[in-house]
C-alpha positions in Angstrom: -77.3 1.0 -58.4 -77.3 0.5 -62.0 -74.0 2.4 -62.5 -72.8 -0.6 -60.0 -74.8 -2.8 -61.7 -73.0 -2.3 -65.1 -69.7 -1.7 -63.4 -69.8 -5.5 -62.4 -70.5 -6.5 -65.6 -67.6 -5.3 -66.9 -65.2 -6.5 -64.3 -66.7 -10.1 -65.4 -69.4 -10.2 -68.4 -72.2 -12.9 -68.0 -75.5 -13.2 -69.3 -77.5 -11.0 -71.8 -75.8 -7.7 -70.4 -72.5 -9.6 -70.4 -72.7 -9.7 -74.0 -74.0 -6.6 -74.8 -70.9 -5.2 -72.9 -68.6 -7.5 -74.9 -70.3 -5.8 -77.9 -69.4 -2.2 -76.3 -66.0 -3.3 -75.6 -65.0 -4.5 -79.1 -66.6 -1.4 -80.7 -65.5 1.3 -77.5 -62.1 -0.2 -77.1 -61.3 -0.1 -80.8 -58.5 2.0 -80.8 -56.6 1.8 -77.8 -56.4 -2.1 -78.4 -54.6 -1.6 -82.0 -52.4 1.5 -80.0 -51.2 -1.1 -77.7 -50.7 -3.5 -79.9 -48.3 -1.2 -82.3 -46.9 -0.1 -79.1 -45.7 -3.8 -78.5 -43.8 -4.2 -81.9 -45.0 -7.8 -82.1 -42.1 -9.9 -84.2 -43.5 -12.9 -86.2 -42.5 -15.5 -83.9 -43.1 -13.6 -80.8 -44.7 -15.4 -78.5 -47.5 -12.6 -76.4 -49.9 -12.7 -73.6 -52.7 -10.4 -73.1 -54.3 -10.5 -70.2 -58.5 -9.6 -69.5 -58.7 -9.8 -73.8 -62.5 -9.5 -73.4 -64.0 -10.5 -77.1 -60.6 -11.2 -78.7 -59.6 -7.7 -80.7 -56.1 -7.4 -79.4 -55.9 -10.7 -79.6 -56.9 -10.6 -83.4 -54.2 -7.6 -84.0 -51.4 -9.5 -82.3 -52.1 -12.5 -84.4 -51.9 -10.3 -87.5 -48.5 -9.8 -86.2 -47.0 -12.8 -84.9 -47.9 -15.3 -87.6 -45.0 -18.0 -86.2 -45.4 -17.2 -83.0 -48.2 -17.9 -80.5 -50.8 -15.3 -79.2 -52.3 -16.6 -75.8 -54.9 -14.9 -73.5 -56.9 -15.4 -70.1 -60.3 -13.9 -69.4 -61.8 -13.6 -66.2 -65.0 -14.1 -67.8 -66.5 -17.3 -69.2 -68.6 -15.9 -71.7 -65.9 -13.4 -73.0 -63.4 -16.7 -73.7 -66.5 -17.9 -75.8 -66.5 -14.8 -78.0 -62.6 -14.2 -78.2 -62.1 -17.9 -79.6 -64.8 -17.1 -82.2 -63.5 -13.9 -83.2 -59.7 -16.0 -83.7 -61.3 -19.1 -84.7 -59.2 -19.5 -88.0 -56.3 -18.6 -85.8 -57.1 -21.3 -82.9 -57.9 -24.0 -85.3 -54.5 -23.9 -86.0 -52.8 -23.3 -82.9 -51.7 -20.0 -83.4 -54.0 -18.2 -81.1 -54.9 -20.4 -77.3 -57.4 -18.3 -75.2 -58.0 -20.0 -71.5 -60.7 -19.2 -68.9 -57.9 -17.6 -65.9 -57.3 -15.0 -63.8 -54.1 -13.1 -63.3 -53.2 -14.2 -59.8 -52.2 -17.2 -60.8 -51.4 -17.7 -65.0 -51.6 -20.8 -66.4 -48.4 -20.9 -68.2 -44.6 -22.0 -67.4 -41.7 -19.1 -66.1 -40.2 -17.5 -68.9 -43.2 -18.3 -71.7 -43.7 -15.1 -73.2 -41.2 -12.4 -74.7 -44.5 -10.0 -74.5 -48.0 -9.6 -72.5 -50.0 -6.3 -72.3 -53.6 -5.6 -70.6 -55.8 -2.9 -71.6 -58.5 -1.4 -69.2 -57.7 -4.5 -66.5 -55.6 -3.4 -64.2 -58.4 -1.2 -62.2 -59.5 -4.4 -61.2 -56.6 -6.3 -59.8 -57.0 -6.5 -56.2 -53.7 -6.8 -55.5 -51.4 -5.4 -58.6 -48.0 -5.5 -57.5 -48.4 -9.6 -56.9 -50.1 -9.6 -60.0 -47.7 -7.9 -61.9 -44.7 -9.7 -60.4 -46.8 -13.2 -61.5 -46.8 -11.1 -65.1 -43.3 -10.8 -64.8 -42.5 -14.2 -64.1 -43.9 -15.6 -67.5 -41.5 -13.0 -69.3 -38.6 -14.0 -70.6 -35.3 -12.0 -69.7 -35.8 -8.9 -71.3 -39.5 -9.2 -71.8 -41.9 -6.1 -72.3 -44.7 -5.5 -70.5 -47.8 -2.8 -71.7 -50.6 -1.5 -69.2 -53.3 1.0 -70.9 -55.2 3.2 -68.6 -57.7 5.8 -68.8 -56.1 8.1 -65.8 -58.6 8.8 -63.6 -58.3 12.3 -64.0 -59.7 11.9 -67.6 -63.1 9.9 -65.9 -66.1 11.6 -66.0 -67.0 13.3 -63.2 -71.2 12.8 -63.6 -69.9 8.9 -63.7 -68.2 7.8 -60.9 -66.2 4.5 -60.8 -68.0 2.3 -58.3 -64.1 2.2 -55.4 -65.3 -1.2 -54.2 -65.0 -2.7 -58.2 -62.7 -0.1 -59.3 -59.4 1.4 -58.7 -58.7 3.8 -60.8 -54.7 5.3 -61.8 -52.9 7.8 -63.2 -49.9 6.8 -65.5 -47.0 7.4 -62.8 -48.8 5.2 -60.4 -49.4 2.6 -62.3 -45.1 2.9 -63.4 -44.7 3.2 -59.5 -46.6 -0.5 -58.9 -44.1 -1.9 -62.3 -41.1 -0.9 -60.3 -42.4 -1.5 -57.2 -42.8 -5.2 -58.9 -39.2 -5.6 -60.3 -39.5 -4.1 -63.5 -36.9 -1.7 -65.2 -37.0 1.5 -67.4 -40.9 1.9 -66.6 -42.1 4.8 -69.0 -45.7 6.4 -70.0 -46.5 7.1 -73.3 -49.4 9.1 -74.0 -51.5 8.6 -76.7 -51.4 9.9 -79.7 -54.6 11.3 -80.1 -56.5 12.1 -76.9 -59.8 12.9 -78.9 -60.2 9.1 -79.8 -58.4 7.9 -76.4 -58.1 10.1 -73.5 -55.2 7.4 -72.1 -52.1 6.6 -71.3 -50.2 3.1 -71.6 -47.2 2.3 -69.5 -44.6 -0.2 -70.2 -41.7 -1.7 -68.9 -39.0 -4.5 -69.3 -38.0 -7.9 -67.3 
């Protein structure tokens, strides 16, 4: 029950235990958010996407990055928008940075917005991925790149269980099969660097 419990919070933080878990993401998700990120080779006026950004770190790296661009986001969660745009408030104030309460289904943004998007740890709870991913790939512009980090679910703990009916968890080549599956081209997994920190994978692929 409480592994359920703690499960849902992270799917959608609210409340006191939604922002403790906000405080476990930022500090727990450290690395693989600034992996991504350099993974992405964010130009300064690239404009970039992340999707489920949680309290805003990936958000903050990419705006290191793109300093004539635009670095937009939507969160599932309510509380979790709250906290990102504090995190980036320097960068909001002056419309570098736009963070929006949304859900992947259906992004709030035109076709052909973004020459980059990436989600990290969001994907396991996507009911139906290969729509999602082919709503992702219609705010990428021609050539776009997309980046999906995973822990593979061989790598979960065993003694704790993701909850199936909030979670699906993926191994690297299937979440490459749902990119393809969703139109996009030379899908490839790349491993990281050092498992120690980050027993995951992240999987990217072009428009």
């Amino acid at each position: 029950m409480i592994g359920t419990f703690i499960a849902g919070k992270f799917r959608r933080p609210t409340g006191v235990v939604g922002r403790l878990v906000g405080y476990m993401m930022a500090r727990g998700n450290a690395y693989e958010a600034a992996w991504t990120v350099a993974l992405l080779n964010i130009q300064a006026s690239d404009h970039v996407l992340e999707i489920g950004f949680g309290p805003g770190l990936a958000i903050e790296h990419a705006a290191r990055r793109a300093t004539n661009g635009l670095v937009a986001g939507v969160d599932y969660a309510a509380p979790m928008v709250r906290a990102a745009r504090a995190r980036n408030a320097a960068a909001v104030a002056v419309g570098r940075v736009d963070l929006r309460h949304g859900v992947v289904t259906h992004l709030p943004y035109p076709t052909e917005s973004f020459d980059k998007t990436f989600a990290i740890h969001c994907i396991y709870f996507w009911a139906n991925p290969t729509d999602d991913l082919k709503e992702v790939r219609r705010i990428l512009k021609p050539g776009g790149l997309l980046a999906i980090t995973i822990r593979p679910k061989e790598t979960w703990p065993k003694e704790r269980p993701a909850p199936p009916h909030l979670f699906t968890l993926y191994n690297g080549d299937e979440v490459a099969e749902l990119l393809e599956t969703a139109g996009f081209r030379d899908v490839h997994v790349e491993s990281c660097p050092q498992p120690d920190r980050f027993p995951g994978v992240c999987v990217l692929g072009y428009k």
